[in-house]
C-alpha positions as CSV (number, residue, x, y, z in Angstrom):
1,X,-9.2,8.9,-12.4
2,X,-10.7,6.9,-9.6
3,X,-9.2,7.5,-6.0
4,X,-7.8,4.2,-4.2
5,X,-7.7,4.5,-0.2
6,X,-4.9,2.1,0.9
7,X,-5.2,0.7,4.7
8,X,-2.1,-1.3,5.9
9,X,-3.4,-4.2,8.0
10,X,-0.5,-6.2,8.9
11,X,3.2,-5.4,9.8
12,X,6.4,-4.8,7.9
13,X,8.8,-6.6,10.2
14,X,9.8,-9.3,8.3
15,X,8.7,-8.5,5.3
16,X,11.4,-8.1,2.5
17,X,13.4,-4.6,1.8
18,X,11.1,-4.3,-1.3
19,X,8.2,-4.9,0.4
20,X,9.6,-2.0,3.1
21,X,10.6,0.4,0.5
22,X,7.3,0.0,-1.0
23,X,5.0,0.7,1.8
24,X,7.2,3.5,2.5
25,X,6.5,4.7,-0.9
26,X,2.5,4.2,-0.5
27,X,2.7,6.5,2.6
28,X,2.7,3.4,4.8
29,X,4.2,2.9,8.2
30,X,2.4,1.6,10.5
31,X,-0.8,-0.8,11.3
32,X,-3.8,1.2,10.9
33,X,-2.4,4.3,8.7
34,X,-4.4,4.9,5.4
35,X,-3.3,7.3,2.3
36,X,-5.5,8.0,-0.7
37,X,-3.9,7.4,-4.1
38,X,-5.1,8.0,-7.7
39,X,-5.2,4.9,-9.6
40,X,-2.4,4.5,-11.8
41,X,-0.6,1.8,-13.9
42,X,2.2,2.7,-11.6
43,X,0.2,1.8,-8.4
44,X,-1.3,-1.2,-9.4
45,X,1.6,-2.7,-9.9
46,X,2.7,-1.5,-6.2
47,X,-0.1,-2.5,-4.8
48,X,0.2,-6.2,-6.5
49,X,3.7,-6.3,-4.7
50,X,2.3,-5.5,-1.5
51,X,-1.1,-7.1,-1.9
52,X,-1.1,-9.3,1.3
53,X,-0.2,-6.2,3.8
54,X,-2.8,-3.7,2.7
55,X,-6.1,-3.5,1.9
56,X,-7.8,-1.8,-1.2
57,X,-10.7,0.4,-1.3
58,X,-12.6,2.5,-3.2
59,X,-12.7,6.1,-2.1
């Protein structure tokens, strides 16, 4: 499985309590903070939810 390294780029605040409770599931918080994930069907579609506060790469 290919590692994903997930940045979040823009803020939470005002974002919907999905969008919250998923960034809190990546490992997100706060601007700036990156996790590394293993690709998954499960993460994909997280990260489809969440596409326009993160950014994606390859690790």
């Amino acid at each position: 499985m290919a590692k994903l390294r997930i940045t979040q780029i823009k803020s939470q605040i005002g974002q919907s309590q999905r969008h919250r409770g998923t960034l809190r599931a990546l490992g997100l918080g706060r601007i700036g903070h990156t996790r590394e994930h293993e690709e998954s069907p499960v993460l994909a579609g997280m990260l489809r939810k969440v596409r326009h506060l993160v950014k994606i790469e390859n690790a």
